[in-house]
C-alpha positions, 0 to 999 in steps of 0.5 A, a space after each residue: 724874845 723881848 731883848 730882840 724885839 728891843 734890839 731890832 726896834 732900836 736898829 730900826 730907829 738908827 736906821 731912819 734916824 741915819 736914812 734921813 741926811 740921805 732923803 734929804 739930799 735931792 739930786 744925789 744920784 745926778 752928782 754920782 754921774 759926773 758929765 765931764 768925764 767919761 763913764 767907767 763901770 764899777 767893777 765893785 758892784 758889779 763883780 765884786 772886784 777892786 773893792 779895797 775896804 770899801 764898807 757902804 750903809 744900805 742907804 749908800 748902797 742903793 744911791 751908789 747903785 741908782 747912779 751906775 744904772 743912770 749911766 745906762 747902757 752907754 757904759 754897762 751891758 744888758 746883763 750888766 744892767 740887769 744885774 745891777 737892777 737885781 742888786 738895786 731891788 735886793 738892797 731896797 727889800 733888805 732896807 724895808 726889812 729892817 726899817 719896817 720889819 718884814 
């Protein structure tokens, strides 16, 4: 019991530790939105398609997400939306878990 309570106190650590470049970074959701081009869904967060070996932390996983939602409904649907709202709360109550712990 106390060797998982080590490992999870050190995996919260290296988590914050790791969270702190993302914080630090105002605007990162703006960049993900490029103005110039026009808006294409992602298909990866959406349904899981044309992925490739895409691997994201929790903390890439939500700006990737925050920033297909700021596209809005110029590009995605209202379920899509939805969907993607649904992923973005997901992942945020998973980062708090492991970063506080329940």
């Amino acid at each position: 019991m106390r060797s998982i309570s080590r490992k999870l106190a050190l995996l919260a650590a290296a988590l914050m530790i790791m969270a702190v470049p993302a914080l630090a970074d105002e605007g990162a959701i703006d960049k993900m939105v490029d103005h110039g081009q026009p808006a294409v869904k992602n298909e990866c967060l959406l349904v899981a398609k044309n992925c490739g070996t895409q691997v994201d932390s929790i903390q890439e996983r939500i700006e990737r997400i925050s920033g297909e939602i700021a596209k809005g409904t110029n590009v995605y649907t209202r379920d899509e939306m939805r969907r993607l709202e649904r992923q973005l709360d997901e992942a945020n109550k998973l980062l708090n878990e492991q970063s506080f712990g329940g």
